[in-house]
LOVEXPA-615697 format. One record per residue (C-alpha): x, y, z; residue number from 1. Coordinates in steps of 0.05 Angstrom, whole numbers. Example, Ala and Ser with C-alpha at 12.3 -4.5 7.8 and 13.67 -1.06 7.14 Angstrom:
<atom <246,-90,156>,1>;
<atom <273,-21,143>,2>;
END
This chain:
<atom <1693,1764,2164>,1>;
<atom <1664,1794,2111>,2>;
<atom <1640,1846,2145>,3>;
<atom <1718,1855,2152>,4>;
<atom <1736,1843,2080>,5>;
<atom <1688,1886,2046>,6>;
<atom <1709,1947,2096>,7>;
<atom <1782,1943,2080>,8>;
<atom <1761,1940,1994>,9>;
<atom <1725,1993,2006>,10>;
<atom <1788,2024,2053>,11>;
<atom <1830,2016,1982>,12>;
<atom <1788,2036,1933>,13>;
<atom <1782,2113,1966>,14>;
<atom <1857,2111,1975>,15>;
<atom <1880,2098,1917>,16>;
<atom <1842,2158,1889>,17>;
<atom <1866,2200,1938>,18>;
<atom <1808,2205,1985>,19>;
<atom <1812,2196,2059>,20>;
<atom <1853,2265,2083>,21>;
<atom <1788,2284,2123>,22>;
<atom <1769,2222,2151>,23>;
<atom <1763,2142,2134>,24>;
<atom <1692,2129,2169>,25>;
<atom <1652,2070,2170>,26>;
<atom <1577,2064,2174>,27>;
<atom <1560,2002,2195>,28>;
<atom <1492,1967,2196>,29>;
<atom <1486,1946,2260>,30>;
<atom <1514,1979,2331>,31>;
<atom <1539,1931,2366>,32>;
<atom <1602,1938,2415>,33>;
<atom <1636,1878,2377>,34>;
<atom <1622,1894,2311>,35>;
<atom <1646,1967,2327>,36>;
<atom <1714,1950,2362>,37>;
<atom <1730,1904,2306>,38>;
<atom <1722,1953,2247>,39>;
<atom <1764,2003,2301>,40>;
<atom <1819,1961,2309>,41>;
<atom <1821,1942,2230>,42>;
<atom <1824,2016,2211>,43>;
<atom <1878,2032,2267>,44>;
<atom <1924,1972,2236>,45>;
<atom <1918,2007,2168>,46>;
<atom <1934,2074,2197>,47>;
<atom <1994,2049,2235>,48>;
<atom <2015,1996,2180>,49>;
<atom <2018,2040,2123>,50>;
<atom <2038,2107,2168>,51>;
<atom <1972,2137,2141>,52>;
<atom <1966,2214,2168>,53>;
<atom <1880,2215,2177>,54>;
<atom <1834,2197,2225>,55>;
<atom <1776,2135,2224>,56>;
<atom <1718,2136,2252>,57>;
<atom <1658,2085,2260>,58>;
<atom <1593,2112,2258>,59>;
<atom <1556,2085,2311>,60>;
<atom <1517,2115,2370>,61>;
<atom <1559,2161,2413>,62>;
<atom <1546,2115,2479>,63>;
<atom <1573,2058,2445>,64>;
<atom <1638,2092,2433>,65>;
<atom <1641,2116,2494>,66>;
<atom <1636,2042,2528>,67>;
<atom <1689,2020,2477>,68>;
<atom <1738,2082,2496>,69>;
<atom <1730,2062,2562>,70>;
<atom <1747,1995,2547>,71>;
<atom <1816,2021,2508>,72>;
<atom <1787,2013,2437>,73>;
<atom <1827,2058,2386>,74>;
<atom <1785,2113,2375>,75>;
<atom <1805,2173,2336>,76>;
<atom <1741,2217,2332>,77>;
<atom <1673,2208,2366>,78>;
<atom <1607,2208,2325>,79>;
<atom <1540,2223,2332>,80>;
<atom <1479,2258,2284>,81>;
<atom <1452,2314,2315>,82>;
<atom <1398,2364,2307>,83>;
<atom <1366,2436,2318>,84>;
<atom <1313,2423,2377>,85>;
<atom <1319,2383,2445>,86>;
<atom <1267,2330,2425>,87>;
<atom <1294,2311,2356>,88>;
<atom <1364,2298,2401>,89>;
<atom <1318,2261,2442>,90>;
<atom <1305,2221,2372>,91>;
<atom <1370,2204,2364>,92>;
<atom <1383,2181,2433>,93>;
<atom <1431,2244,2465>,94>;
<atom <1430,2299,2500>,95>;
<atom <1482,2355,2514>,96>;
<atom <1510,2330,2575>,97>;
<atom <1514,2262,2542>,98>;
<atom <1544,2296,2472>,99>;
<atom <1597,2337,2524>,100>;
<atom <1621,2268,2564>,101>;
<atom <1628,2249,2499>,102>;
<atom <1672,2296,2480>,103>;
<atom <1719,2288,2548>,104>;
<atom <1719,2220,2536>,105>;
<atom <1750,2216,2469>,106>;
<atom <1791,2270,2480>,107>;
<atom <1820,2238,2547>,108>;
<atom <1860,2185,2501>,109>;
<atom <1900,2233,2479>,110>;
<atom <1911,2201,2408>,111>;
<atom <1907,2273,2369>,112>;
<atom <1982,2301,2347>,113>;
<atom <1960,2373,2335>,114>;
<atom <1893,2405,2387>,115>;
<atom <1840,2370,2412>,116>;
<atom <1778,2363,2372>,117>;
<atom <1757,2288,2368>,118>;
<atom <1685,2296,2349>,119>;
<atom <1656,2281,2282>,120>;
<atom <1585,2304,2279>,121>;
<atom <1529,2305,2220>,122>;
<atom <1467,2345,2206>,123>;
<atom <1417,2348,2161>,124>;
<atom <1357,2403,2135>,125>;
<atom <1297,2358,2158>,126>;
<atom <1313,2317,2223>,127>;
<atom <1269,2352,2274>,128>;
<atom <1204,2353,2225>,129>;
<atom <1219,2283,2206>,130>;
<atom <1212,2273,2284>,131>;
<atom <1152,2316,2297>,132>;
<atom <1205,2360,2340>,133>;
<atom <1200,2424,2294>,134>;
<atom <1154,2464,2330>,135>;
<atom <1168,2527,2369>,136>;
<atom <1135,2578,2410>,137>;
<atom <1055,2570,2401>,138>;
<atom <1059,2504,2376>,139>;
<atom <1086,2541,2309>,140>;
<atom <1140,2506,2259>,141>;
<atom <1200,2530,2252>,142>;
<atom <1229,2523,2183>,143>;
<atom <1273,2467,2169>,144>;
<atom <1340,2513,2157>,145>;
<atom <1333,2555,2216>,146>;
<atom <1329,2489,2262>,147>;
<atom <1392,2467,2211>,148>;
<atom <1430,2521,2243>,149>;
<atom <1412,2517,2309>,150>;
<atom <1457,2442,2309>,151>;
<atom <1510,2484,2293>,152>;
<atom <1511,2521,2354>,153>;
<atom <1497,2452,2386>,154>;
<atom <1565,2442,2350>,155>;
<atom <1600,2494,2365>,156>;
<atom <1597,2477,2433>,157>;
<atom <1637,2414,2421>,158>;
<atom <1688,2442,2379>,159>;
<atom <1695,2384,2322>,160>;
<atom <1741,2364,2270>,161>;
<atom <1691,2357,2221>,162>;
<atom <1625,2364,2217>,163>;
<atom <1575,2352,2152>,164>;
<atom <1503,2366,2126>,165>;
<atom <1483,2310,2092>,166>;
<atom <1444,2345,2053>,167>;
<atom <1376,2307,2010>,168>;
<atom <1385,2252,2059>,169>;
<atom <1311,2238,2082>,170>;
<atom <1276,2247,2011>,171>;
<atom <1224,2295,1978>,172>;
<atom <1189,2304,2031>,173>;
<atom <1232,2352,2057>,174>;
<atom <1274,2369,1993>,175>;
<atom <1233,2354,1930>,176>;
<atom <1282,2359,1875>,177>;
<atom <1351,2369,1851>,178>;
<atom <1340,2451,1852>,179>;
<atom <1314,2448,1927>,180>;
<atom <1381,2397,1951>,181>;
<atom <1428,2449,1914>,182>;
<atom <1397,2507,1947>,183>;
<atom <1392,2466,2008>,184>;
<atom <1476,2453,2009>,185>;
<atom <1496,2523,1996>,186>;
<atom <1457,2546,2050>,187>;
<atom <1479,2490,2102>,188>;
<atom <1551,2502,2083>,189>;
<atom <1539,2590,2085>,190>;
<atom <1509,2576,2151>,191>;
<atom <1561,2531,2182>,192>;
<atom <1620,2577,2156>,193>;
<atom <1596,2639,2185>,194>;
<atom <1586,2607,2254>,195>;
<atom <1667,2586,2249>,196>;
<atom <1655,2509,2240>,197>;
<atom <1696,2462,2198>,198>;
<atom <1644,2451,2151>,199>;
<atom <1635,2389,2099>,200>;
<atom <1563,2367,2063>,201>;
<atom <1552,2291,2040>,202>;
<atom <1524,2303,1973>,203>;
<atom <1463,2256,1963>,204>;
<atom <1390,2243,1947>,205>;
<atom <1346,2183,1953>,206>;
<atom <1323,2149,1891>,207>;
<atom <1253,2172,1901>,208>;
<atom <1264,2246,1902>,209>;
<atom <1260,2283,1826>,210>;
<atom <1336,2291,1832>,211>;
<atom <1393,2257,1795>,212>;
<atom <1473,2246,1791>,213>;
<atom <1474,2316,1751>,214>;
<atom <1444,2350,1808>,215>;
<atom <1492,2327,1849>,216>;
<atom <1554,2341,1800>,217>;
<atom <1521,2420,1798>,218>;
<atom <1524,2415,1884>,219>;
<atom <1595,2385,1885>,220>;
<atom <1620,2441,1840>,221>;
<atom <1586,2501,1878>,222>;
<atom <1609,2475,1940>,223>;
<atom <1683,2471,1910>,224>;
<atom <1674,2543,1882>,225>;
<atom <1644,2566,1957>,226>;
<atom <1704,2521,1994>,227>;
<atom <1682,2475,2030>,228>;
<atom <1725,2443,2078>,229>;
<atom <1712,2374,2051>,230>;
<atom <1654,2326,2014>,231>;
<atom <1640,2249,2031>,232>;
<atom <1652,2203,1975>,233>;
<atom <1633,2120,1973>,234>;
<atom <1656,2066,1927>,235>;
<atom <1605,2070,1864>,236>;
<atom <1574,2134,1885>,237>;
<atom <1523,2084,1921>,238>;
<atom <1509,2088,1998>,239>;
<atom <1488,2010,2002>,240>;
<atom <1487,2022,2083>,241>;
<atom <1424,2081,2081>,242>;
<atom <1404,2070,2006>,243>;
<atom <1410,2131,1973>,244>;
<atom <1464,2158,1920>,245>;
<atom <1528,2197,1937>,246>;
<atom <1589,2223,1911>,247>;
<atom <1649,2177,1889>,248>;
<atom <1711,2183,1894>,249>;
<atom <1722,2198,1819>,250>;
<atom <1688,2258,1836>,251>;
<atom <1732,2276,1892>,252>;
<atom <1783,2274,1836>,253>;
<atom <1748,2312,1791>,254>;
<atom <1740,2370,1822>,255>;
<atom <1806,2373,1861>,256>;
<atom <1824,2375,1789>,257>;
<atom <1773,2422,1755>,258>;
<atom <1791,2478,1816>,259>;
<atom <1859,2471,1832>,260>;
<atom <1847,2435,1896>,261>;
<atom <1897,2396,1930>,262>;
<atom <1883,2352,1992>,263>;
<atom <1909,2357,2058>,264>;
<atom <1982,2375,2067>,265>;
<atom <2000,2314,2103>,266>;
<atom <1962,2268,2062>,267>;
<atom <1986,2290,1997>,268>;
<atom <2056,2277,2022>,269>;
<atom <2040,2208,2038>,270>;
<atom <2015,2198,1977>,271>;
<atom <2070,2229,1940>,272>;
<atom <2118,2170,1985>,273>;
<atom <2071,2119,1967>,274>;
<atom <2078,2135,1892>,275>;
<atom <2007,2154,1879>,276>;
<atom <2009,2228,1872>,277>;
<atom <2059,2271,1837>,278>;
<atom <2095,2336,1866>,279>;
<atom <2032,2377,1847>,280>;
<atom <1979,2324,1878>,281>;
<atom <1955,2286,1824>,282>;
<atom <1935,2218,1832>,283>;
<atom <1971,2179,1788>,284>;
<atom <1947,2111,1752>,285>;
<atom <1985,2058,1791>,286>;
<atom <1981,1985,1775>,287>;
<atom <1950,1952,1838>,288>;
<atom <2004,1890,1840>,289>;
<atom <2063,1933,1853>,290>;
<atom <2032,1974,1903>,291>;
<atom <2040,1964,1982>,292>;
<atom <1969,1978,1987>,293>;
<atom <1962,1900,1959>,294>;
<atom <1958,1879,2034>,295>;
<atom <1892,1912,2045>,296>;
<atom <1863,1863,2002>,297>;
<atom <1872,1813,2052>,298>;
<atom <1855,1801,2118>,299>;
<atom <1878,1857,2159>,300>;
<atom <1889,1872,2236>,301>;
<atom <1859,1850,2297>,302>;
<atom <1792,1849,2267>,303>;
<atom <1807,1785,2219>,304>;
END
């Protein structure tokens, strides 16, 4: 249960500051079916309970969603990592066919109200070398952003929601500092626009790389400047689940205020009926016992 519990905090925190128009997602520590379906079901009862306009998702491998859609699990999008070269897929456990059954398979529920995109996929500058898979004709590496944008025609080819770099994730070996992740999510979100995606980054860096919250703050603001289609935020700024720092959702706020930036249309409106945003999309202070958001506190769904 507390698996449970600490999910649906976590599920509060981000909406009361606004966050969740892209997606709610879930990365849980272990893959199992079980533990999956449950954190599926609890997010679908807080979609339909509250009339929430967004989309979950649960992070685990894309054959384990695909066992659980065929076993009528609520499932709104389909995840799964990929990368730039055949055998650093092969490190994550998919190939194309696989990624494209995947893709039928969610989308044969039919859950969507507007088109048919129900896969949410991540990236990252750094996979392939991390899996020895970054070689090329000759035995020759290929450099890490080049093989960045080849999982974007991967992609492409499965015509997502949402898809994000998250950019810093693996550690200095691959981006040494805070200079080298900035550069690193400008050109991951340059790329993925001009080949038509819906493009988001994760802001992040592990604690051993010679970067720090600033760095990220600088990256979060470029990216708003550039447009980016959307950023991940966690409670605390602290991804507890892979160990490395992120963006909050006080950031989210803080540059939808700094630029103008309003979420999604839908979204806001809920929010504006829910009493936490006013008429221009500002989150407004709200005093947690007189919310109807209280519930989530408490057990929740099918998953309790």
């Amino acid at each position: 249960l507390r698996m449970i519990f600490e999910t649906a905090a976590a599920t509060l925190d981000g909406l009361l500051m606004g966050s969740g128009d892209a997606v709610i997602g879930v990365n849980p520590a272990t893959d199992s079916p079980q533990a999956t379906a449950r954190l599926l079901h609890l997010l679908d009862d807080v979609r339909q309970r509250f009339d929430i306009p967004m989309q979950s998702c649960v992070l685990s491998h894309v054959t384990t969603t695909v066992d659980l859609i065929e076993q009528g699990v609520p499932v709104d999008l389909v995840f799964q990592s990929i990368a730039g070269t055949e055998g650093a897929n092969s490190g994550f456990g998919v190939t194309v066919p696989m990624l494209l059954e995947a893709n039928e398979a969610g989308r044969s529920l039919g859950r969507g109200t507007v088109g048919d995109n129900v896969m949410y996929l991540e990236t990252g500058q750094g996979s392939a070398l991390s899996a020895g898979a970054h070689l090329g004709t000759g035995g020759k590496p290929v450099d890490q952003q080049t093989l960045e944008t080849r999982s974007y025609g991967l992609a492409r080819a499965l015509d997502p929601l949402l898809i994000n770099t998250v950019v810093g994730f693996i550690g200095p070996e691959y981006l040494y500092d805070g200079k080298q992740i900035i550069r690193a999510g400008l050109e991951d979100h340059f790329c993925g626009k001009l080949l038509g995606l819906p493009m988001g980054v994760d802001v992040c860096y592990t604690n051993h790389a010679e970067a720090d919250t600033d760095d990220m703050d600088t990256l979060l603001t470029l990216l708003g400047v550039a447009g980016a289609a959307f950023v991940i935020a966690v409670p605390g700024a602290d991804d507890i689940m892979l160990g490395y720092q992120s963006l909050s959702f006080h950031d989210a706020l803080y540059v939808r205020q700094v630029l103008d930036l309003r979420p999604a249309p839908e979204f806001e409106a809920w929010l504006t009926r829910m009493g936490m945003a006013d008429a221009d999309g500002r989150v407004l202070p709200l005093d947690l016992a007189g919310s109807p958001l209280l519930a989530l506190a408490g057990p929740l769904g099918k998953g309790a």
